[in-house]
C-alpha distance (Angstrom), angle and dihedral (degrees) to the residues before:
residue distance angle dihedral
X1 . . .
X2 3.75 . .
X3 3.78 94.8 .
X4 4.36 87.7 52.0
X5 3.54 85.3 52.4
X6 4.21 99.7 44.4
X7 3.93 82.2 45.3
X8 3.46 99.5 47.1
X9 4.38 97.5 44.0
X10 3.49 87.2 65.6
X11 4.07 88.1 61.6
X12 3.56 101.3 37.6
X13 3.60 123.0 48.8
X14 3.81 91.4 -157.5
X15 3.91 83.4 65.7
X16 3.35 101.0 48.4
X17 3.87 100.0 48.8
X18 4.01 84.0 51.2
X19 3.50 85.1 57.1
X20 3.92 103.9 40.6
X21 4.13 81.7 56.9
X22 4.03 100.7 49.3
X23 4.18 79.4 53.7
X24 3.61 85.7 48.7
X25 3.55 92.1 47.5
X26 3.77 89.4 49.6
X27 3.53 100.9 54.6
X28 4.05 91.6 45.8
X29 3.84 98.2 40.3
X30 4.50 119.0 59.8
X31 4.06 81.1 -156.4
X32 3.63 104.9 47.1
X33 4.09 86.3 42.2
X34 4.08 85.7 60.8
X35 4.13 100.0 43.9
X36 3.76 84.9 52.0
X37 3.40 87.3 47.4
X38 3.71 94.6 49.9
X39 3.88 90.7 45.0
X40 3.80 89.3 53.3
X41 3.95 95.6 49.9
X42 3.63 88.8 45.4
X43 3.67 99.6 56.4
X44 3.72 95.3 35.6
X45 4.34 86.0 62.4
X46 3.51 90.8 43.8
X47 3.99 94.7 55.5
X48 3.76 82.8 45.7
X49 3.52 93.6 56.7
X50 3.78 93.3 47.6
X51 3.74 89.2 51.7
X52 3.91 98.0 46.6
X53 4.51 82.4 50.4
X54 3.47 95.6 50.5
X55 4.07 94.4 43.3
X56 3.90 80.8 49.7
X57 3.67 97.0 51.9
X58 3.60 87.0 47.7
X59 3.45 99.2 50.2
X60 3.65 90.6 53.6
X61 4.00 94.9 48.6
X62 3.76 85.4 55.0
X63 3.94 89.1 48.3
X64 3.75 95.4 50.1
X65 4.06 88.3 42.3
X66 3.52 94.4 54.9
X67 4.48 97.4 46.8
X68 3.55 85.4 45.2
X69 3.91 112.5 102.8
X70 4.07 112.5 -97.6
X71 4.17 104.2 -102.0
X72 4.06 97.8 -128.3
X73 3.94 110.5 -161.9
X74 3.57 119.9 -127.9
X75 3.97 122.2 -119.9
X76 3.65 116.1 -129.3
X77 4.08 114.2 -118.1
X78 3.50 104.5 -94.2
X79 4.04 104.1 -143.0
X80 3.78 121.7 -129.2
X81 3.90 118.5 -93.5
X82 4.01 110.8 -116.0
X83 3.38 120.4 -122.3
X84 3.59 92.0 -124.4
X85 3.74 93.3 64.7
X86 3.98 96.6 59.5
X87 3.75 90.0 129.6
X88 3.74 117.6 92.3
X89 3.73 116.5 -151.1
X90 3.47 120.4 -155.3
X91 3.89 125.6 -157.2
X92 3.38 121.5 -143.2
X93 3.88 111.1 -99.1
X94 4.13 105.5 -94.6
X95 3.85 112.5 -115.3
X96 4.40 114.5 -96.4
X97 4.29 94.1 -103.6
X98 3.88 114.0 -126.0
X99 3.27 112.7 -83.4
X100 3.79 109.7 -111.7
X101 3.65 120.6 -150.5
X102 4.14 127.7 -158.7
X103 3.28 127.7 -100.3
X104 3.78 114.1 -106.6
X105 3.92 114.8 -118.1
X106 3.77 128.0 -92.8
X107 3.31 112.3 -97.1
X108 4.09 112.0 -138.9
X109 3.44 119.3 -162.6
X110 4.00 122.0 -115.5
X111 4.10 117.3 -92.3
X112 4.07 97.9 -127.5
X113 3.46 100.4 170.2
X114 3.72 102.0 -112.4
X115 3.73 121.0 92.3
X116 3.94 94.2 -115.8
């Protein structure tokens, strides 16, 4: 919730005035200071914990991928070569294309304001 709101001040500047004054708040007020404070340590040990889970589940995915038995593709049957075809025919090497580069971007002007 606190990183939607951090992310979000920056586009709004509703948001980020609300959030200027709860740091203002803090920095007057002993009791605001220590909920923030609070707040802060709580989500901090809950993105912990969310970190140490998914490093868990990962470590067990890699655990159960590596006892599991190697997957070995099958080669297709390769049929025999008739005797009729014992002459090889060789094509002529295709020409290297022309190397094609991309077009470089449009370039749009800037939106100043003024009618220039």
């Amino acid at each position: 919730m606190l990183e939607l709101l951090f992310k979000d001040a920056i586009e709004s500047p509703w948001k980020l005035l609300a959030l200027c004054f709860v740091v203002y708040l803090a920095s007057m007020s002993l009791i605001v200071f220590i909920f923030l404070g609070i707040l802060g340590y709580a989500w901090v040990r809950k993105a912990i914990q969310q970190k140490t889970k998914a490093l868990a589940a990962a470590e067990e995915e890699a655990a159960r991928a590596e006892s599991a038995p190697p997957v070995v593709p099958v080669a297709p049957a390769i049929a025999p070569v008739a005797a009729s075809n014992t002459t090889a025919t060789t094509e002529a090497p295709q020409p290297t294309p022309k190397r094609q580069y991309a077009k470089s971007a449009v370039v749009i002007q800037f939106r100043t304001g003024t009618r220039n």
